[in-house]
N, CA, C and O of each residue as an XYZ file, in Angstrom:
244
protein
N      13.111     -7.738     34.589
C      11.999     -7.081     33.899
C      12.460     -6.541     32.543
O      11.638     -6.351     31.647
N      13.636     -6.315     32.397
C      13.968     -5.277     31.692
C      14.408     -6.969     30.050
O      14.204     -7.007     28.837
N      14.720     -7.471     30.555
C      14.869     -8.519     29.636
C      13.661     -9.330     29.051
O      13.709     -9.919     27.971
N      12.590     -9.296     29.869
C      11.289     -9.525     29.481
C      11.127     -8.794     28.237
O      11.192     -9.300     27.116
N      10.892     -7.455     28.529
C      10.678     -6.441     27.418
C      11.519     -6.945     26.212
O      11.153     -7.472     25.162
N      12.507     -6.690     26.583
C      13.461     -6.782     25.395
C      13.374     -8.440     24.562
O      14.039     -8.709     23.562
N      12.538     -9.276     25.151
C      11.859    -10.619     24.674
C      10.887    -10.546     23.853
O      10.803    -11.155     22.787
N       9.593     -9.304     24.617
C       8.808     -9.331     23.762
C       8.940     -8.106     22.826
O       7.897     -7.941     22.194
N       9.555     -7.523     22.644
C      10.659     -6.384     21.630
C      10.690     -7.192     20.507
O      10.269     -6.987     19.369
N      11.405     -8.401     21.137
C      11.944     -9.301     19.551
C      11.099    -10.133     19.277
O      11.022    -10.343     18.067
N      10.206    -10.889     20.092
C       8.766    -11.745     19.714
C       7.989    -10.587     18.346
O       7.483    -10.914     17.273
N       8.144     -9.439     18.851
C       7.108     -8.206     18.127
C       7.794     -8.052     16.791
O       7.118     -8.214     15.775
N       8.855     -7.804     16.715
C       9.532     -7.916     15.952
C      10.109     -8.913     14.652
O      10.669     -8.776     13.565
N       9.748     -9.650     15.249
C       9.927    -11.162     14.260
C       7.929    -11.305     13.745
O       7.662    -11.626     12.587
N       7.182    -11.120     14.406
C       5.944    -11.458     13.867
C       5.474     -9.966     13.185
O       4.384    -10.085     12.627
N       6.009     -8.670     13.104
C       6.152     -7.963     11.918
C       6.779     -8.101     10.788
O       6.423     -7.781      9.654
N       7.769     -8.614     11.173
C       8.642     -9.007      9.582
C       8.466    -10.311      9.210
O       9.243    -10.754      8.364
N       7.175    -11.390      9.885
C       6.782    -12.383      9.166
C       5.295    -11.924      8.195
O       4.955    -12.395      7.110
N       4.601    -10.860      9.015
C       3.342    -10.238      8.616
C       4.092     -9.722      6.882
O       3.717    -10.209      5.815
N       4.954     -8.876      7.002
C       5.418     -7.816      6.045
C       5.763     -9.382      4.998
O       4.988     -9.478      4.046
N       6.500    -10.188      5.084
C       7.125    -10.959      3.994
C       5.960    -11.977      3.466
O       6.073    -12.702      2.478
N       4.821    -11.887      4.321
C       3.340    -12.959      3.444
C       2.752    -12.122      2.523
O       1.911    -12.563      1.740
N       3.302    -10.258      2.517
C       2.188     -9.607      1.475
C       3.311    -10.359     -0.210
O       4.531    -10.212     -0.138
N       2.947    -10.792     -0.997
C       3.632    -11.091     -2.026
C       4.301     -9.703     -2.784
O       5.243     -9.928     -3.543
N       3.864     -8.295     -2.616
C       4.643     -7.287     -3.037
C       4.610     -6.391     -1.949
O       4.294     -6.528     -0.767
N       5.014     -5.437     -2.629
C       5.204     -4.065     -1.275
C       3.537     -3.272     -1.881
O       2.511     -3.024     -1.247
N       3.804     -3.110     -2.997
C       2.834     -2.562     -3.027
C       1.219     -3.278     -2.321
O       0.389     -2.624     -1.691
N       1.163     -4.219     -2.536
C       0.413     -5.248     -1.595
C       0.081     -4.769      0.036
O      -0.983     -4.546      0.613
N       1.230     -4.732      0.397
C       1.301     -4.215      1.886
C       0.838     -2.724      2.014
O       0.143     -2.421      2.984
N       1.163     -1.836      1.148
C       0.736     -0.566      1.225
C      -1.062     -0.507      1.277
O      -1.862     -0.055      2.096
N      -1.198     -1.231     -0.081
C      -2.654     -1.645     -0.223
C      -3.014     -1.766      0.965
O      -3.864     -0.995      1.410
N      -2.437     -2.788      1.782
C      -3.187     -2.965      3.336
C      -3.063     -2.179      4.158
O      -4.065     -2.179      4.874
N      -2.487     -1.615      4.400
C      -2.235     -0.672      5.357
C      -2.966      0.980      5.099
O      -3.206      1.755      6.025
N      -3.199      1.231      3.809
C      -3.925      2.200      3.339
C      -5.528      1.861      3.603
O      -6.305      2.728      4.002
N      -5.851      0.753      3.384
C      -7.221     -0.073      3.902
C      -7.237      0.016      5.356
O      -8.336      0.161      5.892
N      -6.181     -0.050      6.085
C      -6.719      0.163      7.514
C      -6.476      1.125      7.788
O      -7.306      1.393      8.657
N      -5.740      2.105      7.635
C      -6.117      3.389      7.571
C      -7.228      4.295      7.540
O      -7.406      5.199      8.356
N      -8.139      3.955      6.347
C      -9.517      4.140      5.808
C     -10.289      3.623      6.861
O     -11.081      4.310      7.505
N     -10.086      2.474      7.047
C     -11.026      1.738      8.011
C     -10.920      2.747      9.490
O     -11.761      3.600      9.773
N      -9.942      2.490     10.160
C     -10.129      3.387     10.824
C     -10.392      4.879     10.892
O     -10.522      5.452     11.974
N     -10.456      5.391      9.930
C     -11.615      7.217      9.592
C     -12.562      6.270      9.647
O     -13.382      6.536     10.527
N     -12.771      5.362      9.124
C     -14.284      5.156      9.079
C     -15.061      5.409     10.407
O     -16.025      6.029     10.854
N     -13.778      4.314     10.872
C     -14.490      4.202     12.367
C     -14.422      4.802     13.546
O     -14.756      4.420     14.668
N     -13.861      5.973     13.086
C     -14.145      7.349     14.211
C     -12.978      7.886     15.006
O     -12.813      8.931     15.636
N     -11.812      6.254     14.641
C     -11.007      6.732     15.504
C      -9.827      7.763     15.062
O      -9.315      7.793     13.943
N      -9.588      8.373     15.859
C      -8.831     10.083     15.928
C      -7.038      9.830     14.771
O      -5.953      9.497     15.246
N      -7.322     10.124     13.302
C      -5.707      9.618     13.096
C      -5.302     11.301     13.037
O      -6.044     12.251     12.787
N      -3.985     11.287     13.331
C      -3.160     12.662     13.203
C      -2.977     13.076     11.360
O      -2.990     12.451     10.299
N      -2.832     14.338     11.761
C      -3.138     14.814     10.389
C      -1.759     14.601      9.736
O      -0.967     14.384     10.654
N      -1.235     14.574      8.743
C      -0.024     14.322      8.068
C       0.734     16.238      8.793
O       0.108     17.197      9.244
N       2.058     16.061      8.603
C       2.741     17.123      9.455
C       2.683     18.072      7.834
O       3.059     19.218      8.080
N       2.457     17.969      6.864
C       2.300     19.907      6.322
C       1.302     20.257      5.990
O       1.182     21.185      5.189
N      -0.312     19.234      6.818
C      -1.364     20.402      6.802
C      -1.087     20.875      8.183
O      -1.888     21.789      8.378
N      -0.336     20.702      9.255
C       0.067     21.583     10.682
C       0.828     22.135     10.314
O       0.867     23.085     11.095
N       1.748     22.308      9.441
C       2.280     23.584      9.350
C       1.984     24.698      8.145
O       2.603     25.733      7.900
N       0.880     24.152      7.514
C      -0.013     25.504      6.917
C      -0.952     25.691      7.668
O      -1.143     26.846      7.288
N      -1.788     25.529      8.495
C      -2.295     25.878      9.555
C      -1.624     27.181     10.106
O      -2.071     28.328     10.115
N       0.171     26.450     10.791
C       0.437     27.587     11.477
C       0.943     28.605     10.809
O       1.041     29.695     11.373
N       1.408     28.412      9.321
C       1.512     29.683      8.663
C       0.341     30.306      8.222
O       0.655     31.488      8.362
N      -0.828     30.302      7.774
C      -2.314     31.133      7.802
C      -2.179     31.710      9.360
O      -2.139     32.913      9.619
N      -2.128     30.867     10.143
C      -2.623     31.682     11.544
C      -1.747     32.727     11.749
O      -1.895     33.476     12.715
């Protein structure tokens, strides 16, 4: 079982760093990933807040 994982570890792994090397720049990739980002606020689903609006939060409180 444990080698399974570690199969599809590296299957996952190789088809991220084929995804990452088709954007022609980095900035490209950011572009995309900032787009799905957005997309998802759009679409309701729950993203975590960046970590130093939680910790001005807990310094006001």
């Amino acid at each position: 079982m444990h080698e399974l994982n570690k199969q599809n570890s590296l299957a996952t792994l190789e088809t991220i760093e084929e995804v990452i090397s088709a954007f022609k720049s980095i900035d490209d990739l950011h572009r995309a990933l900032a787009l799905g980002y957005i997309q998802g606020i759009m679409a309701g689903h729950s993203v975590p807040s960046p970590p130093d609006k939680k910790l001005k939060k807990k310094e006001a409180g």
